[in-house]
Backbone bond lengths (Angstrom), bond angles and torsions (degrees), N, CA, C in turn:
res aa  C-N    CA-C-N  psi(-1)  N-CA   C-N-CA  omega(-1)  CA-C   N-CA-C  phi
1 X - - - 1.455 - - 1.520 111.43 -
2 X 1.259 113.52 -19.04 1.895 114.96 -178.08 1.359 106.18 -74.24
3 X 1.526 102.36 -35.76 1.427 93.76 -150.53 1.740 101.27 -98.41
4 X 1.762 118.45 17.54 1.472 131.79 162.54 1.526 96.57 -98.19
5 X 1.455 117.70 -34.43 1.733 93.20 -175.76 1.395 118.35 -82.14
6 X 2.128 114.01 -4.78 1.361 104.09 -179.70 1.680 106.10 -104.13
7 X 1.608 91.48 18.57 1.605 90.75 169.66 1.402 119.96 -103.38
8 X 1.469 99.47 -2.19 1.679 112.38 -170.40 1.125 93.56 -97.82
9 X 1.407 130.85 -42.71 1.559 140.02 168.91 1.330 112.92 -31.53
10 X 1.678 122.71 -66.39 1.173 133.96 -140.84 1.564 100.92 -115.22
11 X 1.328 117.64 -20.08 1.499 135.82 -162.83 2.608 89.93 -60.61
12 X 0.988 95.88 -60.76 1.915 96.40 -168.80 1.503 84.51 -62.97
13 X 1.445 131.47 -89.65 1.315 139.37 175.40 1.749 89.71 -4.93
14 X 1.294 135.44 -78.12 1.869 119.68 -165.40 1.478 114.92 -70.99
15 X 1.119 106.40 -38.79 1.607 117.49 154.86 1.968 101.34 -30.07
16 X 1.637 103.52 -85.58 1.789 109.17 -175.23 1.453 91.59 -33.54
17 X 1.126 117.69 -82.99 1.566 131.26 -158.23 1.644 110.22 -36.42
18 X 1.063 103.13 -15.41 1.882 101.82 -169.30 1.344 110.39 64.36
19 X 1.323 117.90 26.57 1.741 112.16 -169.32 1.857 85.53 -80.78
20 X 1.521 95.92 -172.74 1.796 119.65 -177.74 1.718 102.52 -90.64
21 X 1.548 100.89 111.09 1.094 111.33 169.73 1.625 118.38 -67.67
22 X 1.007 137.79 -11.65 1.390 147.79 160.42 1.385 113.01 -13.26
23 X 1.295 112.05 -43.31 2.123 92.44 -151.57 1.690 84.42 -98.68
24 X 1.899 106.99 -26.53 1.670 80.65 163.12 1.328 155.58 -72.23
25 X 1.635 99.41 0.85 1.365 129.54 175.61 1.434 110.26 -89.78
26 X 1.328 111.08 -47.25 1.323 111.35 178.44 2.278 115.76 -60.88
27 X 1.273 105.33 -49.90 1.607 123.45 162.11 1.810 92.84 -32.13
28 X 1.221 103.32 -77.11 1.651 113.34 -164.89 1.726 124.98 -56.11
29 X 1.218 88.87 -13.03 1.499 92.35 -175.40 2.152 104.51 -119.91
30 X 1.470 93.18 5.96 1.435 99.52 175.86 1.266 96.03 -83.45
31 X 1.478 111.84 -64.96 1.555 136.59 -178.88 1.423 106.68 -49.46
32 X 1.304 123.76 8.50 1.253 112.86 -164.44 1.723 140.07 8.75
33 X 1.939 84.31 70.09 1.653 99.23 -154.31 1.602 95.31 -128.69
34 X 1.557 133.32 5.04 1.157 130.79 -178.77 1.149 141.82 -14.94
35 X 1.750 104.85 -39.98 1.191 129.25 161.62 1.555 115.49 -53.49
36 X 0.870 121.15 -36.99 1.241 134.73 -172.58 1.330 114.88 -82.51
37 X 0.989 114.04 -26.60 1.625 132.40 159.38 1.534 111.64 -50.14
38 X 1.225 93.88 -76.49 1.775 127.51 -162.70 1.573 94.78 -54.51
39 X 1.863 117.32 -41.59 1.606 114.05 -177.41 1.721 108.41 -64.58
40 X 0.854 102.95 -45.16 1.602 121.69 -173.16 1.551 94.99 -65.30
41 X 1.402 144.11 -54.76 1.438 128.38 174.90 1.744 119.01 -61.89
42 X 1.822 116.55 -23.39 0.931 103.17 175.79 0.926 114.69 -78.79
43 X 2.006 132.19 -38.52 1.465 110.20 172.30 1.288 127.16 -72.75
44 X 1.096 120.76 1.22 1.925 127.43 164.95 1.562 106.48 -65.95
45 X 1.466 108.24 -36.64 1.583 101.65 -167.42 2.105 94.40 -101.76
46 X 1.298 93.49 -17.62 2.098 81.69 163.67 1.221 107.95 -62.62
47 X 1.523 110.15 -42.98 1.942 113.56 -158.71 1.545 84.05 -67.86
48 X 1.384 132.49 -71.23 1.415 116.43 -159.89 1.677 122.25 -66.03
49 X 1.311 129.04 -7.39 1.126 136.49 158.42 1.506 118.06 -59.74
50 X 1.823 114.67 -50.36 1.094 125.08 157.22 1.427 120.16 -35.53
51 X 0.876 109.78 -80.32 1.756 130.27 172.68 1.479 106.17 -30.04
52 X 1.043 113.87 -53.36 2.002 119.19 -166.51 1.617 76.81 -84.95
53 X 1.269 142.69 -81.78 1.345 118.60 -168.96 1.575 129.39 -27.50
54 X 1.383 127.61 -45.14 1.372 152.57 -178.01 1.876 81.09 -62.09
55 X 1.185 114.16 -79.04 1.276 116.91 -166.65 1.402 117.24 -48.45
56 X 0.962 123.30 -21.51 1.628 122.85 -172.27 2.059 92.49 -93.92
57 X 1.532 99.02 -52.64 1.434 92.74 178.11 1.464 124.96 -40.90
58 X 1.628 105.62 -42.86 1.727 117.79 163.02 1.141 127.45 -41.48
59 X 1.248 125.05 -45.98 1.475 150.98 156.82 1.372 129.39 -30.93
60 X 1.416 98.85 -72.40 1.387 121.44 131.69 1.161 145.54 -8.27
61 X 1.285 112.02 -49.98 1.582 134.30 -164.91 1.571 82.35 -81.38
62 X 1.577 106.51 -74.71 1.106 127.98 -156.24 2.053 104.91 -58.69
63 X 0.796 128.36 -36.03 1.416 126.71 140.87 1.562 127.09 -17.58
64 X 1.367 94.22 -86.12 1.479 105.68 175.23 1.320 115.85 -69.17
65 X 1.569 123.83 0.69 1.702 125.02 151.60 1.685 102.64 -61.04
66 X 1.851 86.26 -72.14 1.356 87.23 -161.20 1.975 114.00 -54.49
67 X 0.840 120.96 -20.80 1.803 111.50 164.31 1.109 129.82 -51.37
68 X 1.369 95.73 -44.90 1.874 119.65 -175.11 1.440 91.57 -57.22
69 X 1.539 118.01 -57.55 1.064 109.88 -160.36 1.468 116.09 -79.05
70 X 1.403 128.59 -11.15 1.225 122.06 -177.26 1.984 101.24 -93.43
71 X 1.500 119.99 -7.69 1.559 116.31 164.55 1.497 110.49 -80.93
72 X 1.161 108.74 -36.90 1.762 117.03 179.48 1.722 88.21 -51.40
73 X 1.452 131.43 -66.79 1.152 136.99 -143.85 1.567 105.10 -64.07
74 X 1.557 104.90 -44.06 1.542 127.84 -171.73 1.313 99.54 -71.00
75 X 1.699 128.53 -58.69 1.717 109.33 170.50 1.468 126.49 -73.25
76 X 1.318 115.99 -1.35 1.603 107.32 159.08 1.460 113.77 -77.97
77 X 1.351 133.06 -27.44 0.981 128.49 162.23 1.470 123.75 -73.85
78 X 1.003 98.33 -42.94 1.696 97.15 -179.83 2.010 105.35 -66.30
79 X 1.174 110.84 -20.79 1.407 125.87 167.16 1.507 112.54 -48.18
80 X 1.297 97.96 -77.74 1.593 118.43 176.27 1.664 119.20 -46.81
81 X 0.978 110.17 -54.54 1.826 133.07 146.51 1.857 107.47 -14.27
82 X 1.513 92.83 -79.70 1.560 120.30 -167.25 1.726 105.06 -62.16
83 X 1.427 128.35 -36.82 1.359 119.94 151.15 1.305 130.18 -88.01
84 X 1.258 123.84 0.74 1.869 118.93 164.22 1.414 93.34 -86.16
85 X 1.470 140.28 -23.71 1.620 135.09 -175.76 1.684 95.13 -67.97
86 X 1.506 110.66 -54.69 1.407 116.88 -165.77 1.751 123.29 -63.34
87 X 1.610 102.64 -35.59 1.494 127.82 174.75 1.927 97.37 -71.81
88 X 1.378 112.82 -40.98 1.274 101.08 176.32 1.925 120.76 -90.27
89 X 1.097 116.32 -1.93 1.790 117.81 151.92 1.387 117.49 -70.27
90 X 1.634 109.45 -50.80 1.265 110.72 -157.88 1.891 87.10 -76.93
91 X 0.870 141.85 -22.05 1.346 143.32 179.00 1.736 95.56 -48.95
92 X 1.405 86.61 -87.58 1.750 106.03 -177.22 1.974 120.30 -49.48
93 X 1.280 106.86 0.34 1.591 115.33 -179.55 1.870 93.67 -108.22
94 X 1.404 119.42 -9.24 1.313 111.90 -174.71 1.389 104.99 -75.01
95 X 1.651 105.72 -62.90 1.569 131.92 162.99 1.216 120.06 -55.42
């Protein structure tokens, strides 16, 4: 049982690292525990699916800031626009 919890430990950590997954395959299939393997790679690759999801959502966010902020920019101008047009009719309807 130690030597599955210092594989669950170290198992994402060699994964990050790009090291050789080998001796954890070899451990898992001594122990005739494979399964146990295979669970432990799917939540390594949920957590990093998670993560790149979160990250793209971030992205995202920051997207739909920066838009907001470039329509905010576009109707203050088009604002400013829309009363020098109006200040210049009511001018020309005086005369």
């Amino acid at each position: 049982m130690v030597a599955t919890t210092t594989t669950t430990r170290s198992l994402p950590a060699t994964i990050s690292n790009g090291d050789d997954l080998s001796p954890f395959i070899r451990r898992a299939f001594a122990q005739s525990k494979p399964e146990a393997l295979l669970h432990n790679l799917r939540l390594f690759a949920r957590s990093k699916y998670f993560i790149r999801s979160v990250d793209d959502l971030h992205s995202l966010l920051f997207e739909a800031e920066t838009l907001k902020s470039s329509i905010s920019d576009s109707n203050s101008t088009s604002t400013m626009l829309l009363s020098a047009k109006q200040k210049d009719i009511q001018a020309r309807s005086i005369l």
